[in-house]
C-alpha positions, 0 to 999 in steps of 0.5 A: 776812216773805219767806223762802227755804228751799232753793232751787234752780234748773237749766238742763237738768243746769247747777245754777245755784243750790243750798240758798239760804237767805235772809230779808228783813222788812218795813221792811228791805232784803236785798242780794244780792251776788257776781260776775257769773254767780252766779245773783243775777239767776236768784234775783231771777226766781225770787222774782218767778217769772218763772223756776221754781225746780227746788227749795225753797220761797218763802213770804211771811207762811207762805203757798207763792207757787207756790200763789199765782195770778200776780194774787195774787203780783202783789199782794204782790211787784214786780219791777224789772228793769235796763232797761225792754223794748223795746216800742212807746213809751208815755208815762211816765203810762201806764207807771206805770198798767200797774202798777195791772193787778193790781187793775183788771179793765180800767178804772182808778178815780178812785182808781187815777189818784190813786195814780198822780199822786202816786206820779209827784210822789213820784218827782219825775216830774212833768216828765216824765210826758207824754213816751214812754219813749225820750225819757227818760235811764237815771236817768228810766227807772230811776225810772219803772220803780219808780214802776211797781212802786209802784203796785202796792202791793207788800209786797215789792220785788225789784230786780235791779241797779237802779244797774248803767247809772247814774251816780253821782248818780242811783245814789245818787238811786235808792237813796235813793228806795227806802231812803226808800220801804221805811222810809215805807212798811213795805215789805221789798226784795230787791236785787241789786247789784254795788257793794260800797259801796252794798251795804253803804250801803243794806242791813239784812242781805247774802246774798253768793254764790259758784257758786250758793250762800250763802257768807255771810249777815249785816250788811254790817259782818259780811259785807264784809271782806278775806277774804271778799272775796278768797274769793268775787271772787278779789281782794284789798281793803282794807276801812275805814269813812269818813264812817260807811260801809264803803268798799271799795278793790280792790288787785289780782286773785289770780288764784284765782276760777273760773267758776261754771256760769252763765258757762259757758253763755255 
């Protein structure tokens, strides 16, 4: 299990998130939703320490990954961000290697390019592979970066809004692909989403935040109603179920949502 227990994190004297809660299983994914400037991207980084938390702990199977060596956490979580950073143009093949880094002091294995091979043929990358990264549409990139998370053989995944630039048929595609990753593969995932719909498509447990805390915690069924949607986005929605999935139509603003701190400092 990947537990989270009373974390906090700070900019300076601006809390940006306070006594968060949250627990995710192998073989099941968490999704973390709210309005923008919450702190769901400052949670993800957090996790994946890529930003320190001010306060609380993160454990993974009982043990403090802030007692981890980066090697060590790099083996247990990876962390997919929106959008690949800009760097000099590498080909897809090479990409994907960088995530075996944490099991290869400098030269892969025979084994090591076998894994990516098939984790490339996996993501249906094929075509693709001996192209740089500048060449590729959103949809490809956002693949390529998870097959880069997947060769390191993570027991979690962390996934800040992985379908924010996508259209919908590579949204759904990519959330397929992970769905069918953590069930095949016994991996837990972390999310972090915008789309209501999605959310509650794809997601075992929701965690929705409000100015930096835990509003609400449980299925997507439990969590994504009228009310609470009208509490934490300030807009009223009509809620119904088609085609066996929650569906979520927004009516109109009610003019009650504030600023959390995070939008106050930008």
């Amino acid at each position: 299990m990947l537990r989270i227990d009373d974390l906090s994190f700070n900019y300076g004297a601006v809390c940006i998130l306070a006594e968060i809660e949250a627990s995710v299983m192998r073989g099941q994914i968490l999704s973390v939703v709210g309005p923008n400037g919450t702190g769901k991207t400052t949670l993800i980084k957090s996790i994946a320490r890529i930003v320190r938390p001010s306060g609380g702990t993160i454990r993974i199977d009982g043990t403090d990954t802030s007692r981890m060596t980066h090697k060590e956490l790099a083996r247990r979580v990876a962390y997919v961000p929106q959008h690949a950073p800009d760097t000099f143009p590498m080909t897809v093949f090479d990409t994907v290697l960088m995530g075996r880094r944490p099991h290869v002091s400098w030269r892969p294995s025979d084994q090591d390019l076998y894994l990516i091979v098939e984790i490339i043929r996996e993501m249906n990358l094929e075509a693709v592979a001996m192209r740089t990264m500048d060449q590729l549409s959103g949809g490809q990139v956002q693949k390529v970066l998870l097959a880069r998370a997947m060769v390191q053989e993570p027991d979690y995944l962390l996934l800040d809004e992985p379908t924010s630039s996508l259209d919908l048929y590579h949204q759904l595609e990519v959330l397929e692909i992970i769905a069918a990753l953590i069930k095949n593969k016994k991996m837990g995932a972390v999310i972090a989403m915008h789309d209501l719909d999605l959310a509650a498509r794809f997601s075992d447990t929701v965690i929705m935040i409000k100015d930096g805390k835990v509003f609400g915690t449980g299925t997507p069924a439990e969590l994504i109603s009228p009310e609470n949607i009208r509490a934490v986005y300030g807009v009223e929605a009509a809620v119904d179920r088609a085609n066996g999935y929650l569906h979520v139509q927004p009516l109109r603003c009610t003019g009650e949502r504030a600023f959390s701190n995070e939008q106050r400092l930008q």
